[in-house]
C-alpha positions in Angstrom: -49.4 52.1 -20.1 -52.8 53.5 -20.2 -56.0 51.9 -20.8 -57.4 51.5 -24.4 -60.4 53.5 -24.8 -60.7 53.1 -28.9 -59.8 49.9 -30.2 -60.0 49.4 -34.1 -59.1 45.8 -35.7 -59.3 45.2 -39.6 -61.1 48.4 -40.5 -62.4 48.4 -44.5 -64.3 51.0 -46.4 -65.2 50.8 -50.5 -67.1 53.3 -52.2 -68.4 52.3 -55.1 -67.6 54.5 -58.6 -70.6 55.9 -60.5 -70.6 54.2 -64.0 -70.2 56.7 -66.7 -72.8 56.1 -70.4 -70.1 54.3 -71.7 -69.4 52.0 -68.6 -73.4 51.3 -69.0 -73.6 50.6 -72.0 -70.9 48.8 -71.7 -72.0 46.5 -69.5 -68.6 47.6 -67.0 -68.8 46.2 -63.7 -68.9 48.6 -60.8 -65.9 49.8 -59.7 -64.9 50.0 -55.7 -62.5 52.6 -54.3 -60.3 51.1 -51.8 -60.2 54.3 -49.1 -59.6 51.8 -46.2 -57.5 48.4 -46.5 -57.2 46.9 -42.9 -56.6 49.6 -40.5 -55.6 48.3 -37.4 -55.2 51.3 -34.0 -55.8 51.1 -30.5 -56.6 55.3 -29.1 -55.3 54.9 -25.5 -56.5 57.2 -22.6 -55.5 60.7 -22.6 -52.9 60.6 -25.2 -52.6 62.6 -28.3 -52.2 59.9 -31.5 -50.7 62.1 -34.7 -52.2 59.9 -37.7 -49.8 61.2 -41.2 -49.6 60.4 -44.8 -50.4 61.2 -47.9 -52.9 63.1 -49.4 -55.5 60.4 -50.2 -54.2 57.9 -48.0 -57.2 57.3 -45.8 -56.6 59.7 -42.8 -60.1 61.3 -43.3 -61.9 58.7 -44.0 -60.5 56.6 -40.9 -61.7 60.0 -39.0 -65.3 60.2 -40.2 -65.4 55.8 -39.4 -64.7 56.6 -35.9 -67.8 59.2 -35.7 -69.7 57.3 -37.6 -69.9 59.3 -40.1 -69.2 56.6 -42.5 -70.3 52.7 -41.8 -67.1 50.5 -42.9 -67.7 47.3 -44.8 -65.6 45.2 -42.6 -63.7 44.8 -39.0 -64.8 46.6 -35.9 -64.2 49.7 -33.9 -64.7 49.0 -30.2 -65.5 52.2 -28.0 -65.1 50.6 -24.2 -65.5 46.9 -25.4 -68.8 48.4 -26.9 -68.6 47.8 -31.2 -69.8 51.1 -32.4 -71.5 49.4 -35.1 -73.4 46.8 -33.7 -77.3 47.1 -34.3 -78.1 47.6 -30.2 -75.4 50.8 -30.4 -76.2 52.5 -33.8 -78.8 54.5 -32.3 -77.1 55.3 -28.4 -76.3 59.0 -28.2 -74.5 59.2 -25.7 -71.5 58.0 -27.9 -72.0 60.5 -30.2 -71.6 63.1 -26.9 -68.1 61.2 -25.7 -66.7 61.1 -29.1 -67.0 64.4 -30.7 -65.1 65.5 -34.0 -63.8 69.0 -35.4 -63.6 69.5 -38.9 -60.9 70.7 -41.3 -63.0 74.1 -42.7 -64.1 76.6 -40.1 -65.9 78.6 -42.7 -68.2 75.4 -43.4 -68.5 73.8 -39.8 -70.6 76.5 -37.6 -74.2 77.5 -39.0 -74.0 81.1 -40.4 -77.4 81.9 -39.4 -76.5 81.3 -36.2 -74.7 83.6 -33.0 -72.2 81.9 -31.1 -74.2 81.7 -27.9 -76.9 79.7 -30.1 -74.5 77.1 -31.7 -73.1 76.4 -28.1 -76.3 76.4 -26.2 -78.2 74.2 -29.2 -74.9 71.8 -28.3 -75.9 71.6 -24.5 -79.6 71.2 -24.9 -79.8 68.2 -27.5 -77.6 66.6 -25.3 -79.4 67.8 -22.3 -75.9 69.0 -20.3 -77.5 71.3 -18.2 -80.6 72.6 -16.9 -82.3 75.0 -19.3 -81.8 77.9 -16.5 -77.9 77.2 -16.6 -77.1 77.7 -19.9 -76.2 81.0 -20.4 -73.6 80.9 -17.8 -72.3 77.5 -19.6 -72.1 79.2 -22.5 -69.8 82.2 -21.0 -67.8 79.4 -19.4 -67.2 77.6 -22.6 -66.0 80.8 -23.8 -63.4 81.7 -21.4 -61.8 77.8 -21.7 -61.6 78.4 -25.5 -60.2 82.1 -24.8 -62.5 84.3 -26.7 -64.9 87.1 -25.0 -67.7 87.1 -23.4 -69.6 89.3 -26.0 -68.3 86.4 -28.7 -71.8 85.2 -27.7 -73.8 87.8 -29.8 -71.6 87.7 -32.8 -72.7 85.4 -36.1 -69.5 83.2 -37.6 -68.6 85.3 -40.2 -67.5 88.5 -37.9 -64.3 86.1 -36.4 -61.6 85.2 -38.0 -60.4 81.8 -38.9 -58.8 80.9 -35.7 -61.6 82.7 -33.7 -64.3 80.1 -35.9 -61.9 77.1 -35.0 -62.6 78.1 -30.8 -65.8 78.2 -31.5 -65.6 74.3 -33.5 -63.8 73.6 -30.3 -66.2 75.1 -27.5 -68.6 73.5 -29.4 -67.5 70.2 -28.8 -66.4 70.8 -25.4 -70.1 71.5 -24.8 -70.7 68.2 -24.7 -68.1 66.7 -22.2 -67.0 64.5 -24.8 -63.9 62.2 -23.9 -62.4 61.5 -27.2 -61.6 64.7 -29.8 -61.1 64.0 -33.6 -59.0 66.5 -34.9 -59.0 66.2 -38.9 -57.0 68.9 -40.6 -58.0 71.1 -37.7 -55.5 73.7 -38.8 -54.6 73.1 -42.0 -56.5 76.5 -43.1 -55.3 79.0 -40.8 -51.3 80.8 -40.8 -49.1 79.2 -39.1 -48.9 81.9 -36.5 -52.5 80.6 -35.6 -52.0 77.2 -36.0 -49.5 77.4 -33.3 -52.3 79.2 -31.3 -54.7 76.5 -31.6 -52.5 73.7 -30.9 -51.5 75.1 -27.6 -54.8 75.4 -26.9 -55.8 71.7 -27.7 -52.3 70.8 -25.6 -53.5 73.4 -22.2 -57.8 71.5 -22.8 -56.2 68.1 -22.9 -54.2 68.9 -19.6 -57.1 70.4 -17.8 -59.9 68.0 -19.1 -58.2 64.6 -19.4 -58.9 64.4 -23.1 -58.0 61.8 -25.6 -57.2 63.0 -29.0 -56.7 61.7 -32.3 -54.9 64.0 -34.5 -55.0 64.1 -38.7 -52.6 66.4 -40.1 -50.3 66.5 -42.8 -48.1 68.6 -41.6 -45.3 66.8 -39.6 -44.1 69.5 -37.6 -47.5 70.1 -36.3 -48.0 66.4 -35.1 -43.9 66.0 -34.0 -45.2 68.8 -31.0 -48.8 67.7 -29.9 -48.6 63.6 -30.5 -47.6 61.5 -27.6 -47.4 58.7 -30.8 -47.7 58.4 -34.5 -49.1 56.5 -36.9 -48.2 56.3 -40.4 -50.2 55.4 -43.0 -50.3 54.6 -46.8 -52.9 53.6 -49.2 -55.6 53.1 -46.1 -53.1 50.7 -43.9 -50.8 51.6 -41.1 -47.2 50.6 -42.0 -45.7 52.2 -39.1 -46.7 53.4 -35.7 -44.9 54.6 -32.6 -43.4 56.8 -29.9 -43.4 60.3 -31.8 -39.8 61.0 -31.0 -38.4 57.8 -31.8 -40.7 57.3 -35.0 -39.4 60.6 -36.2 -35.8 60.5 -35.1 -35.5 56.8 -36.7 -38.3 55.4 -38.8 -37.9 51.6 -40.0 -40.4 51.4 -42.8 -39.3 52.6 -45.8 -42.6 54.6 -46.8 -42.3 56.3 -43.1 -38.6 57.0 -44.0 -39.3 58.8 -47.6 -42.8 60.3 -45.9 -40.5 62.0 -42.5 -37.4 62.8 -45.0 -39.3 65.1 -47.0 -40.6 67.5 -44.3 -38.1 70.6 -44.3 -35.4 71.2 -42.0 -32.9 74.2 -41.0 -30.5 71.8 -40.4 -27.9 72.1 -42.9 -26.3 68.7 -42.8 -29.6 66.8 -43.7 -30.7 68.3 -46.8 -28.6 65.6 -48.7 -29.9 62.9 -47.1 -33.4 62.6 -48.6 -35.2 59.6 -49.5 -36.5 59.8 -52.8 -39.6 57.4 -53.6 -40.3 56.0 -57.4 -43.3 56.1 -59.2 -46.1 57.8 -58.3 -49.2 56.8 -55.4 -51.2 54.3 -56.5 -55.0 54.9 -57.2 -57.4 53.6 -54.6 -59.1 52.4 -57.4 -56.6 49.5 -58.1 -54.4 48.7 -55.0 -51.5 46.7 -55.6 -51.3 43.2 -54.1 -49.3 42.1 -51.7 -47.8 45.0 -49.6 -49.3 48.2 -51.3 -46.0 50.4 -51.4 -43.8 47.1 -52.9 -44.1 48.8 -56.2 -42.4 52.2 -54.8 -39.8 50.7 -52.2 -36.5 50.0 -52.8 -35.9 46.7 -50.6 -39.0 45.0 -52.5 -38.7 41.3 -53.0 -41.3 38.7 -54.9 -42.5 38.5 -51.5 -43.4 41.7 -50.8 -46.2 41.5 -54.0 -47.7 38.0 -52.5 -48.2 38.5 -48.8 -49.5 41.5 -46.9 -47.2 42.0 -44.2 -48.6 42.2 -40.6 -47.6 44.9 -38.2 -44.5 43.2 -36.4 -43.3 44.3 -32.7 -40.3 46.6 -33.0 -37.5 46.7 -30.3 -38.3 50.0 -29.6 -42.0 49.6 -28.4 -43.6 50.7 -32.0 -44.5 48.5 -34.8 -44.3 48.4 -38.7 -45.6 46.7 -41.2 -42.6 44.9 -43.7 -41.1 41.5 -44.2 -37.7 42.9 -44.6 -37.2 45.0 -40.7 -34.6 43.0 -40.2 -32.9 44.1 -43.6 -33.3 47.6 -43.1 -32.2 47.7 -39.4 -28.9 46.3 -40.0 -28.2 49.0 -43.3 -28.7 51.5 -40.6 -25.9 50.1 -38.7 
């Protein structure tokens, strides 16, 4: 087993809700939205971790935590044994150069005022990668790994397409050497044809470059191919995480079960077998006690509303989050 090179224990995050003229008058007590509820994930070194759920679940938010992009309100991430948070590390670049994040929108991420050549080289001089002298041929460098042309240098962001922006996002980060890529919704906004383009790239960079990368996607296909493992998570907790193929082939929490059931398949025999959820995803606004998805699943017990369950060691290396594994494992039999 690799080392860890990202560990994250406990991680919380509450926004609070702007009060409305009625809520002040009122007198209404500020309202919190619970985006992150105890997020628990250790990134190991040079693997691809596929993080899934929900729309609202907490994927981004656990993204923009690990940049520091947002500052949680309780637990720790630990970058090397260093906590990313504490007050002697707030303020040390270089873990904003070994941890570098692409974003979701490749129309929003690159400045439009910019040329390619500039948003690369202003990447290797804040950071100070090179010698002033050898960044142009840096620059052309970064472009051949990403696979784009050489006269991609002179061109502003709007003249490539979307997959042609999301090389650039990627150069870009490259510039920097980091050792850890965030990958939030990377591809969500490109055809699929592209998408599959892009991820081959990210698999062919990680090979060459040793990276670690921590994938956000909905789309389970996507994460089945590039993840090494997967973790599943609902209403800002992991329930389940694991070997990829094993997680997806046989899933033991009941959310990760209803969540894998419902991506399509060609395969003719298992469109009867869906898992159907009830109700509807609670708001982050008012989290249900207890386990979170007790008042969805269909194995809930009085339990299940009074005790958050820890993640529990599964035989098969992973673990999930559920007082009632062993329940479930034996209906499977």
């Amino acid at each position: 087993m690799s080392d860890p090179v990202l560990e994250i224990r406990d991680l919380r995050l509450s926004f609070p809700v702007a009060r409305s003229l009625v809520d002040l008058i009122r007198r209404a007590p500020v309202r919190q939205v619970n985006a992150l509820n105890g997020v628990t994930l250790t990134l190991r070194r040079g693997e691809t971790l596929g993080v899934v759920g929900e729309s609202g679940c907490g994927k981004s938010t656990l993204a923009r935590c690990i940049v520091r992009l947002n500052t949680p309100t309780g637990g720790t991430i630990h970058f090397h044994g260093h906590d990313i948070f504490a007050a002697d590390q707030r303020h040390d670049r270089r873990f904003n150069r070994r941890v570098q994040m692409m974003f979701q929108d490749p129309y929003s991420s690159l400045n439009p005022r910019m040329t390619t050549g500039e948003i690369l080289a202003e990447a290797l001089r804040v950071h100070r990668i090179c010698p002033a002298g050898d960044v142009p041929a840096r620059v052309a460098e970064l472009l051949d790994l990403v696979r784009l042309p050489q006269d991609a240098a002179h061109k502003l962001p709007h003249a490539f397409s979307g997959g042609q922006r999301q090389r650039i996002a990627i150069a870009r980060a490259l510039a920097v050497e980091p050792e850890i890529l965030i990958a939030d919704e990377l591809v969500s906004a490109l055809d699929v044809s592209v998408q599959a383009q892009i991820v081959n790239l990210l698999l062919d960079l990680q090979a060459r470059l040793d990276l670690t990368i921590l994938f956000v996607a909905h789309d389970l296909r996507l994460v089945r191919h590039i993840s090494h493992r997967v973790a599943v998570i609902y209403l800002g907790r992991i329930v389940e995480i694991g070997d990829s193929e094993t997680l997806f082939k046989d899933p033991v929490h009941p959310y990760s079960r209803a969540l894998l059931s419902a991506a399509p398949s060609l395969d003719p025999s298992e469109r009867g077998n869906r898992t159907h959820l009830e109700g509807e995803l609670p708001s982050p606004l008012d989290v249900p006690g207890g386990c979170a998805f007790h008042v969805r699943c269909p194995h809930r017990s009085p339990r299940c509303s009074a005790e958050v369950p820890p993640l529990r060691p599964l035989a098969t290396g992973g673990a999930a989050a559920c007082h009632h594994i062993e329940e479930i494992a034996n209906e499977r039999l």
